[in-house]
Each structure stands twice: as structure tokens, then as C-alpha cells.
VEXDREN-2710 file (C-alpha; in Angstrom, 1 decimal):
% VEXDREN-2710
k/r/px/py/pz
1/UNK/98.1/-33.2/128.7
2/UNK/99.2/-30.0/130.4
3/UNK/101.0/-29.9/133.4
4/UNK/101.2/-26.8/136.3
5/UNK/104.1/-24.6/135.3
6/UNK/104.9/-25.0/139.0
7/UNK/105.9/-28.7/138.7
8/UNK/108.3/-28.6/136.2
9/UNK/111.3/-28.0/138.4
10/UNK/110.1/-31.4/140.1
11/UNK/109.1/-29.1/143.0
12/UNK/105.0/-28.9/144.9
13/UNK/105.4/-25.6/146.6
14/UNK/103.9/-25.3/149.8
15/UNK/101.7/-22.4/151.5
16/UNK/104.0/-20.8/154.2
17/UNK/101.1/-19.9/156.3
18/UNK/99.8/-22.7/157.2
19/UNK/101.5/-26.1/159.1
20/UNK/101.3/-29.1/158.0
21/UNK/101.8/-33.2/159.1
22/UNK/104.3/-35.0/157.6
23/UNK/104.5/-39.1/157.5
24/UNK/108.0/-40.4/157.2
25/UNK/107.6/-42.8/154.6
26/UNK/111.3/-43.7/154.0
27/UNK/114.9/-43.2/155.1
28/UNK/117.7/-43.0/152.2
29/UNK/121.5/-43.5/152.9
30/UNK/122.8/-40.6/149.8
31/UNK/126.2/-41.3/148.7
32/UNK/129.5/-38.8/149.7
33/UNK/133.1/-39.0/149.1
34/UNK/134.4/-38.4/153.0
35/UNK/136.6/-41.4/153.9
36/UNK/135.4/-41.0/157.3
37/UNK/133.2/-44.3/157.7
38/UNK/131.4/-42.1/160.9
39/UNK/130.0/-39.9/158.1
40/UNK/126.2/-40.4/156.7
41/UNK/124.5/-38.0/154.9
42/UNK/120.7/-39.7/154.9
43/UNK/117.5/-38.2/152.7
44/UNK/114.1/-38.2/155.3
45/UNK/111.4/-37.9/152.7
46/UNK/107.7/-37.7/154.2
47/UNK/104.3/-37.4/152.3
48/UNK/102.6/-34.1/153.1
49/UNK/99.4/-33.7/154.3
50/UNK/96.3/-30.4/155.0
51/UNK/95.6/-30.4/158.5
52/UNK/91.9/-29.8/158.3
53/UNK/91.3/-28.0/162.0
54/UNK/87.2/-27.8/161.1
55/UNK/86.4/-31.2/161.1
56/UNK/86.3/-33.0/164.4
57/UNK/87.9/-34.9/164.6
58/UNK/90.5/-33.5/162.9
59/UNK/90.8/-34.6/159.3
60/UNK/94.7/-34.8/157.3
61/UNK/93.8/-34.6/154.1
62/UNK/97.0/-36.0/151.4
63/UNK/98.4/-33.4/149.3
64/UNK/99.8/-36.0/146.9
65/UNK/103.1/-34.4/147.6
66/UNK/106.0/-35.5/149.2
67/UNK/108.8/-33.5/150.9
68/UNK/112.5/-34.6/151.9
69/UNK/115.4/-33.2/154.1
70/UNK/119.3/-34.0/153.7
71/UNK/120.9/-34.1/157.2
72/UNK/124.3/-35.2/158.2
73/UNK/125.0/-37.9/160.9
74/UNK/128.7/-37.6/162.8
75/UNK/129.7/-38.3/166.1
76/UNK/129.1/-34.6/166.9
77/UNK/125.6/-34.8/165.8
78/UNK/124.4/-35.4/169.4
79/UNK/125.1/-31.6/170.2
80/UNK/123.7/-30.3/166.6
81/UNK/120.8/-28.7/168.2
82/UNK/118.7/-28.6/164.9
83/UNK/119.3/-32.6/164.2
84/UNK/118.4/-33.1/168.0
85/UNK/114.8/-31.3/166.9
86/UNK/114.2/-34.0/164.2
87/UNK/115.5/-36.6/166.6
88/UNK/113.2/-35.5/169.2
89/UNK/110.5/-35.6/167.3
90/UNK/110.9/-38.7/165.2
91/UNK/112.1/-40.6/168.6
92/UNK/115.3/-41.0/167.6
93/UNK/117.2/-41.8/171.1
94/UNK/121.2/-41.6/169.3
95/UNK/121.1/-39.4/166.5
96/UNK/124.9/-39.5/166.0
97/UNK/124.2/-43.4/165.3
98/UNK/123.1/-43.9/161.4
99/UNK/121.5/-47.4/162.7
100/UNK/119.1/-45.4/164.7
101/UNK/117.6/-43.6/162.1
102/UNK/116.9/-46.8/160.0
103/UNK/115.2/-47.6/163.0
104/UNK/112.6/-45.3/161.3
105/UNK/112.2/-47.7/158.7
106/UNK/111.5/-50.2/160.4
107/UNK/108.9/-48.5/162.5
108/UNK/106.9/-47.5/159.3
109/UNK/106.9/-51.0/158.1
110/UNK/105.6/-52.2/161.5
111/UNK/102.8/-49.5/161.0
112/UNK/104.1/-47.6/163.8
113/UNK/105.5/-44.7/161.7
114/UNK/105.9/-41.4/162.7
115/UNK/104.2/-38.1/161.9
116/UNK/106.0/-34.8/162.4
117/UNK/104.2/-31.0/162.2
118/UNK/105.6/-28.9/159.5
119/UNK/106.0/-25.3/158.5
120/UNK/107.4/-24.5/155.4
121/UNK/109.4/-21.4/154.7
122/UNK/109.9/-19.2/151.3
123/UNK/111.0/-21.2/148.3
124/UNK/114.2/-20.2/147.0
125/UNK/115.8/-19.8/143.1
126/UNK/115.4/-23.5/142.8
127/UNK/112.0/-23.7/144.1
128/UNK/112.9/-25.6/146.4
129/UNK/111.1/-25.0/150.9
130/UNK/113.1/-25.6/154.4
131/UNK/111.2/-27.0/156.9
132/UNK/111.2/-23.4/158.5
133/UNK/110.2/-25.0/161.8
134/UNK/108.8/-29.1/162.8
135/UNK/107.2/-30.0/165.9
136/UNK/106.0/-33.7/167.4
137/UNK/102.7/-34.7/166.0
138/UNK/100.9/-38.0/167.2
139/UNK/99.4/-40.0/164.2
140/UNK/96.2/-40.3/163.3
141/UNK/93.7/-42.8/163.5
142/UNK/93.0/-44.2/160.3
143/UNK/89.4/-42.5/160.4
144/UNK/91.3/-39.2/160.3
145/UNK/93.2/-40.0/157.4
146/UNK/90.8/-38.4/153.8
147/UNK/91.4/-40.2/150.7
148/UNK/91.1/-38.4/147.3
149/UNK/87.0/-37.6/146.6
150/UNK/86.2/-38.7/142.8
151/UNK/86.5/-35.4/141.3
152/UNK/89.7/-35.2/142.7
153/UNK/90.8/-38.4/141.5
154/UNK/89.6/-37.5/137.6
155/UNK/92.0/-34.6/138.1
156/UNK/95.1/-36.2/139.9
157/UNK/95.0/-40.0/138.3
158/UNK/96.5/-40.5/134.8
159/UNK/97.3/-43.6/132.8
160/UNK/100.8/-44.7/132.5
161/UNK/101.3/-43.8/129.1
162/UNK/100.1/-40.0/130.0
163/UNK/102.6/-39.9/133.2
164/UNK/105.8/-40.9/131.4
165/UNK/104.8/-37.5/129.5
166/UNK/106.2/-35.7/132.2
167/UNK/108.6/-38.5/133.7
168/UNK/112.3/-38.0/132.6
169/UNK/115.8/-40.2/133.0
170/UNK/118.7/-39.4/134.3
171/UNK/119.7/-39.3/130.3
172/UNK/116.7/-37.0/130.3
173/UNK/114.6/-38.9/127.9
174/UNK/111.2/-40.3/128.7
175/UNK/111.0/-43.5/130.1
176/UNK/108.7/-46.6/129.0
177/UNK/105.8/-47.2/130.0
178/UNK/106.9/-50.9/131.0
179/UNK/109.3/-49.3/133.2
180/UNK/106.7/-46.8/135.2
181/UNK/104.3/-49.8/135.3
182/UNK/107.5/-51.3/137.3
183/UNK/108.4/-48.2/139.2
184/UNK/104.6/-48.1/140.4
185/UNK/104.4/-51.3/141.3
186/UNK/107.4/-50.9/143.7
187/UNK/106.1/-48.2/145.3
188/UNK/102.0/-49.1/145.2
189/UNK/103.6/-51.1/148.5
190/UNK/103.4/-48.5/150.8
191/UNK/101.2/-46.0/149.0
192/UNK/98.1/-48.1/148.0
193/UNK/95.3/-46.6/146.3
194/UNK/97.0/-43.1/146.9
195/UNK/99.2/-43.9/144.0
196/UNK/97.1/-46.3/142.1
197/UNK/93.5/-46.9/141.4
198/UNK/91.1/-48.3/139.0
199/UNK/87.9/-45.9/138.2
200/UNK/86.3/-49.2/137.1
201/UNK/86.8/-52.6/138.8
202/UNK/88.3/-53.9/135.3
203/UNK/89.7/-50.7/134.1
204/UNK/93.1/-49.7/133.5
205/UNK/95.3/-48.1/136.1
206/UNK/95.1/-44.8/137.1
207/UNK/98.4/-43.2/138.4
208/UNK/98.2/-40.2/140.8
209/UNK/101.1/-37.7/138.8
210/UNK/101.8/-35.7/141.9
211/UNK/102.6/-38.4/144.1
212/UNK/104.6/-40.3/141.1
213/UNK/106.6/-37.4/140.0
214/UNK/108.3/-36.8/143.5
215/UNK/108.7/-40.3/144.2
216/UNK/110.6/-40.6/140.4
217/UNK/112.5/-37.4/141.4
218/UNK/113.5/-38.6/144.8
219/UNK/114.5/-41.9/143.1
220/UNK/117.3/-40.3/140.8
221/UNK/118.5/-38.2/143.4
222/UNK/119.6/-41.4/145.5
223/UNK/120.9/-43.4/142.6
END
């Protein structure tokens, strides 16, 4: 199976004329070595969606790609004007409190979670997009939320054993399939048949790459 040339730095690059919605999907605490305890450097990671302004309503249509942001939480973060933009429009009422951005979390689990605009800027050596500017967005009703059509699930949706093709460790070796077929599991929580689906009601699995390889990725970055 061949793979986009543009995914093998573990990167989806993004059109930068053209915004976006972002769903927060999850709120990691990355590890530093300040002594300061007031210190937290958090990873917002949101799955990326086309904004479809033709269909009315308006349709957001899942990229399979995800997207995540590093910021830095200290007692002077109240007067860091770009952290007060993500605050503002994630509703985050004391950003230079760590609790209040697990708050997030919590929110998404409750399915109350929220859905920020996005415009991405040029990728750099690494491949890698800022969020060249975010703005509030309200979510969408469920009706406005497109799933994969079936052509586009025989192009995105692999079996295990083809996905650990492009999967690697931290050793950089492939992992098992026993271990994906975990891996999916774990995350088939929140994702649903946007990471998993079965073409046939007894078939095997079918794992959506795109959305697998960023969520592996995003993994080993916060071990």
C-alpha cells in the first residue's frame, strides 16, 4: 500500500486559504523539567473539519485529520494576550489555572465540547501549520456534522495489518497488529465510526489511516 508522500513526516497539511472548525477532542498535560509546580505546558489537539458554506445548512465535513497546539500555563498567563484568544474562545474563565483547561475535558465528555474556527498559516521545514488566526465557533447540530460517503471510506479505511505498515514506535519499528487493534479500541471511544467501520456487518475492521496515524503520533509525543 502506498502512502501520500505528504504524510510521512506524520504531518496532514492544510490549505491556508480557506478556515476551518476545529473540535477539541482532548487536553494533554506534556511533561517539562521547570521546578516551578505553577508551570504546565498542556497539548490542545482538535479534529479538523471543511466548512462547507454551500449547503444550508452549513455542512462540516471531517478531514480525518487532527491538529494540536503546545501552550504554556503560568500565573502570568492571564495577561498573555494570545492564550487569552484560545481562552476566550474555548470558554476558559482562568487561563493561568491548569484545572480550568481540564475543564475542557470534561465538557467534551459531557457532549458539550467546544468548536473553535481555524486558519492555518504556511507550513514550515518540518511541515508542520500555526493556527495563523482562531475565532469562536458554535457547534453544530449533529445533522450538520457529514460522515465519510462509501467511496471515501474504500479510500481512507484499511485493515489493521495494512495500518501498522505505516505506524512506527518510539524504537521506530512497526508495531503489532494486537497492539493497534488495542490502540483503536481506546480511542474508537470518542471517534466511533470515524475511526472504525465494518463495510459488511460481519466483516473485519476497517481503520480510517488518517485519523489513526495522528492520533498514534500525538500519542508518542505525550509519553
Amino acid at each position: 500500500m502506498q502512502f501520500p508522500e505528504s504524510m510521512k513526516a506524520g504531518r496532514f497539511l492544510f490549505s491556508t486559504e480557506q478556515d476551518y472548525a476545529g473540535r477539541l477532542f482532548n487536553v494533554t498535560k506534556r511533561s517539562i523539567e521547570n521546578e516551578d509546580k505553577e508551570v504546565a505546558l498542556l497539548r490542545l489537539e482538535f479534529e479538523i473539519f471543511v466548512i462547507d458554506l454551500d449547503s444550508t445548512p452549513i455542512a462540516y465535513s471531517s478531514t480525518s485529520g487532527v491538529a494540536s497546539r503546545d501552550i504554556v500555563i503560568t500565573k502570568l498567563a492571564r495577561s498573555d494576550q494570545v492564550l487569552a484568544e484560545y481562552a476566550k474562545c474555548l470558554g476558559v474563565k482562568r487561563p493561568h489555572e491548569v484545572k480550568s483547561w481540564y475543564v475542557l475535558e470534561r465538557r467534551e465528555k459531557q457532549g458539550k465540547v467546544p468548536w473553535i474556527k481555524i486558519r492555518f498559516g504556511k507550513p514550515d521545514d518540518d511541515h508542520r501549520q500555526a493556527f495563523e488566526q482562531i475565532s469562536g465557533l458554535e457547534k453544530p447540530k449533529a445533522k450538520q456534522i457529514k460522515l465519510s460517503s462509501s467511496t471515501s471510506v474504500r479510500e481512507k479505511f484499511w485493515r489493521v495489518s495494512e495500518v501498522c505498515q505505516l505506524l512506527r514506535n518510539t524504537n521506530n519499528k512497526a508495531p503489532s497488529e494486537d497492539t493497534i487493534a488495542r490502540f483503536v479500541d481506546r480511542h474508537q471511544l470518542n471517534f466511533g465510526e470515524q475511526l472504525v467501520v465494518r463495510l459488511t456487518p460481519r466483516g473485519q475492521r476497517q481503520v480510517n489511516w488518517h485519523l489513526c496515524w495522528h492520533l498514534w503520533e500525538a500519542d508518542k509525543c505525550s509519553e
